[in-house]
C-alpha positions, -999 to 999 in steps of 0.1 A, spaced: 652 -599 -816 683 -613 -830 706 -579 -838 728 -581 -866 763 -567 -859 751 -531 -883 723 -527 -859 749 -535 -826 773 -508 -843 743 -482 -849 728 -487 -812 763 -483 -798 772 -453 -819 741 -436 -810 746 -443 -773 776 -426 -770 758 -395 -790 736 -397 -763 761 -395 -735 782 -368 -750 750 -349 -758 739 -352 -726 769 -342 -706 770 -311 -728 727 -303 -723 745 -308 -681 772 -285 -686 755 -257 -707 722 -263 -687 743 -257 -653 724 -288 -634 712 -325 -640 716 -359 -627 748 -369 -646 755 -405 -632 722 -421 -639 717 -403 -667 751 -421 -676 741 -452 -666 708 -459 -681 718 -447 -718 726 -480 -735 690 -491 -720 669 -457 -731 684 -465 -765 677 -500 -770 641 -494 -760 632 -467 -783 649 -485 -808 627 -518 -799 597 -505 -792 567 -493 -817 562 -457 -814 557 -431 -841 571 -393 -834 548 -382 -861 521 -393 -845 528 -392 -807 491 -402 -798 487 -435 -821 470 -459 -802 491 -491 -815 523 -475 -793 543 -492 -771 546 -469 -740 576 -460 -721 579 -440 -682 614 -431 -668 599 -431 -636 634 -426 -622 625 -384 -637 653 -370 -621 674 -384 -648 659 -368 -672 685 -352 -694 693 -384 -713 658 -391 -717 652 -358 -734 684 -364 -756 668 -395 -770 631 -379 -773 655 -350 -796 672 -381 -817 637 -393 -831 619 -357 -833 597 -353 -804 625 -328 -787 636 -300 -807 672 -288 -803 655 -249 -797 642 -268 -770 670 -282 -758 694 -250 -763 668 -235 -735 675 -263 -706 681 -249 -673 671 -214 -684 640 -198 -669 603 -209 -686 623 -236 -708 596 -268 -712 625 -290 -703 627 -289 -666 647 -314 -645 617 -341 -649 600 -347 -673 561 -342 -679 537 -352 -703 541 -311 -718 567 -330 -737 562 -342 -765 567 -382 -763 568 -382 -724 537 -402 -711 538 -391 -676 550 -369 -651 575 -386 -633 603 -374 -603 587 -384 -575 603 -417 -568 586 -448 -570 555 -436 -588 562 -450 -621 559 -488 -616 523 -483 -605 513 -457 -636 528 -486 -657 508 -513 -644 478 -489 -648 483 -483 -684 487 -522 -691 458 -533 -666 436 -506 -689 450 -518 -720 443 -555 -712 407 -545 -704 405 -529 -734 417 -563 -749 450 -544 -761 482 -560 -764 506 -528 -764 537 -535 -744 543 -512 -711 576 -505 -704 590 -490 -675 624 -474 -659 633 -474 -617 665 -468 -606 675 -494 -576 677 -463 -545 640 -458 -552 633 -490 -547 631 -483 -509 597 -468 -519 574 -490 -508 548 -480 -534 569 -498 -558 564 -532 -541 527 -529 -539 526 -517 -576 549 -550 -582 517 -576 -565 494 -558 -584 509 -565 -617 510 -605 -603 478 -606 -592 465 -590 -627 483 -614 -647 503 -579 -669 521 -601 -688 528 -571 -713 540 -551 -683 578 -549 -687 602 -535 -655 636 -527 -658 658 -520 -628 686 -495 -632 707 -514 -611 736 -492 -607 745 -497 -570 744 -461 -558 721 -434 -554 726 -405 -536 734 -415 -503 759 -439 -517 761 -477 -521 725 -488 -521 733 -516 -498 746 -495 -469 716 -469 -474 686 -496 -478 700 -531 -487 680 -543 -521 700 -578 -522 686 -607 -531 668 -585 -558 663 -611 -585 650 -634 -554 624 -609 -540 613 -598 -576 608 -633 -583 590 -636 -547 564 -608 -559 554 -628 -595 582 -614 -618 597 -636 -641 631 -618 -635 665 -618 -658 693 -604 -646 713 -587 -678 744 -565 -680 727 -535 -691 754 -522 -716 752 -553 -734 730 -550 -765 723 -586 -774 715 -592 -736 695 -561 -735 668 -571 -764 669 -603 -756 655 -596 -723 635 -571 -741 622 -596 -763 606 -624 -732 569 -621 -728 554 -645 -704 518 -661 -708 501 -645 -672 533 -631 -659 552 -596 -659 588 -595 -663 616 -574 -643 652 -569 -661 674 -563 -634 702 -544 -655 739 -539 -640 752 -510 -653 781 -486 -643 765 -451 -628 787 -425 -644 791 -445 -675 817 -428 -702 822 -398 -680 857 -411 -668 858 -391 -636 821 -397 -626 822 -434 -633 809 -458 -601 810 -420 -580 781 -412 -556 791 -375 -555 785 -375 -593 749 -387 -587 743 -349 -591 772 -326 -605 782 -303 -633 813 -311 -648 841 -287 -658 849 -277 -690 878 -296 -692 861 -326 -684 834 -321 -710 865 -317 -732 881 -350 -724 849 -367 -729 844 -356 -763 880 -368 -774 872 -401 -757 837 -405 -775 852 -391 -807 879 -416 -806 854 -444 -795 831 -441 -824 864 -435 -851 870 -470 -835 835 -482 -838 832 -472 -873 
C-alpha cells in the first residue's frame, strides 16, 4: 500500500494519541508495561489501520486476525481496541481497579482480542494455528502476529516458526518487536538473538528488516505476501518511545511515571501534533 502523505499525517497523529493515552490508562491505572507499550505503537497502528476488521461486527468471518502475543503490553493494545470501538472509555476509566475486564493481558472477554495472550511465546503458534485452519478451510484471511524480541528465548516460538515453513502459511504474518531490551536488560547480554534476520530466514521466513516507526516501511512490509512462504518483520524500534525519560531504559520496562512526567509528555505530544498539523 502506497500511503499518501494525509494518510502518513493521520497514522502519525493517531500514534501519538495512543502513547499519550496510554501513559495516562499507566498512570491512572497505577501499573503497566510502559516501554513496550511505547515501542510497538507506531506498529499496533499501522496494522489496525491495514488490516480488514469490522468493530461492528467483531465475529465477521472475512477478518484479518491480529495476537499481541507479547500480552504484557497490553495497555496500548487496549488504547487502540478504544480508537475503533471495541473498548469503551467506561472500560478503560476502570483499569487497574478491582473486577475491571481490562486486566494486564489481554483475553478474548475483550471485545476485538482473539486470544489470551501473556504467557510468553505462545502467540506465534496460536497464529500459525488460525492460518493452518484457515488455509484448510481454503481461506485467504491474513494472520498477523506481535512477539517482542526477550521472548524469543522461548523455545516454543522456534518450533511454531518450522511449522509455519513446513505448512507453506504464506498468509501467516510475524512481526518482531525488536526493541533490544526486555526486562533483564539488553537482549544480547540476557539471551543473544543476533543474527535474527539470518536464523529467521534459516527457519523459512522470508524476513525484512524495517525501522518500525517508519510508516512507509511499515506497510510496505505489511504489504509482502509470499507464494508458500510466511514472512517475519523484524521491526527496530526505540522501547520507551515518546516518554522522554523511559526512552531505550530497561528499568522502564515496567514503571509508573510521575505526574510530572505524564505532564511533560502531554506538552511534548501536544506540541508534536500542532507541528504535525
Amino acid at each position: 500500500m502506497k500511503l499518501t502523505q494525509e494518510h502518513k499525517k493521520q497514522l502519525m497523529l493517531q500514534a501519538a494519541d495512543v502513547r499519550t493515552k496510554t501513559v495516562e490508562l499507566i498512570y491512572n491505572g497505577k501499573g503497566g508495561h510502559i516501554g513496550g507499550d511505547l515501542s510497538e505503537a507506531d506498529i499496533l497502528v499501522s496494522v489496525f489501520d491495514y488490516m480488514k476488521h469490522d468493530p461492528q461486527n467483531p465475529d465477521w468471518t472475512q477478518r484479518d486476525h491480529f495476537i499481541l502475543s507479547k500480552g504484557h503490553a497490553a495497555e496500548a493494545y487496549y488504547i487502540v481496541l478504544s480508537e475503533y470501538g471495541y473498548v469503551s472509555q467506561e472500560e478503560l476509566d476502570q483499569f487497574g481497579t478491582f473486577g475491571a475486564k481490562l486486566g494486564g493481558h489481554p483475553n478474548k472477554k475483550i471485545k476485538g482480542v482473539e486470544a489470551n495472550t501473556g504467557s510468553l511465546g505462545h502467540g506465534l503458534g496460536l497464529a500459525a494455528g488460525m492460518a493452518l485452519a484457515l488455509k484448510k478451510n481454503g481461506k485467504d484471511n491474513r494472520v498477523f502476529v506481535l512477539t517482542g524480541d526477550g521472548e524469543l528465548a522461548e523455545g516454543s516460538n522456534w518450533e511454531a516458526a518450522m511449522a509455519a515453513s513446513k505448512f507453506h502459511l504464506n498468509h501467516l504474518t510475524w512481526i518482531i518487536d525488536r526493541n533490544h531490551l526486555q526486562i533483564s536488560g539488553d537482549t544480547e547480554d540476557v539471551m543473544p538473538l543476533e543474527n535474527l534476520k539470518e536464523k529467521t530466514e534459516a527457519f523459512g521466513f522470508k524476513t525484512l528488516v524495517i525501522d518500525g516507526h517508519n510508516y512507509d516501511e511499515i506497510f510496505e512490509a505489511l504489504d509482502t505476501v509470499e507464494e508458500k512462504t510466511p514472512v517475519c518483520i523484524i521491526a527496530n524500534t526505540t522501547k520507551g518511545k515518546g516518554l522522554a525519560c523511559a526512552e531505550n531504559q530497561a528499568g522502564w520496562h515496567h514503571k509508573v511515571p510521575t505526574k510530572e512526567q505524564v505532564e511533560a509528555m502531554e506538552t511534548a505530544m501536544k506540541q508534536y501534533r500542532e507541528e504535525l498539523r
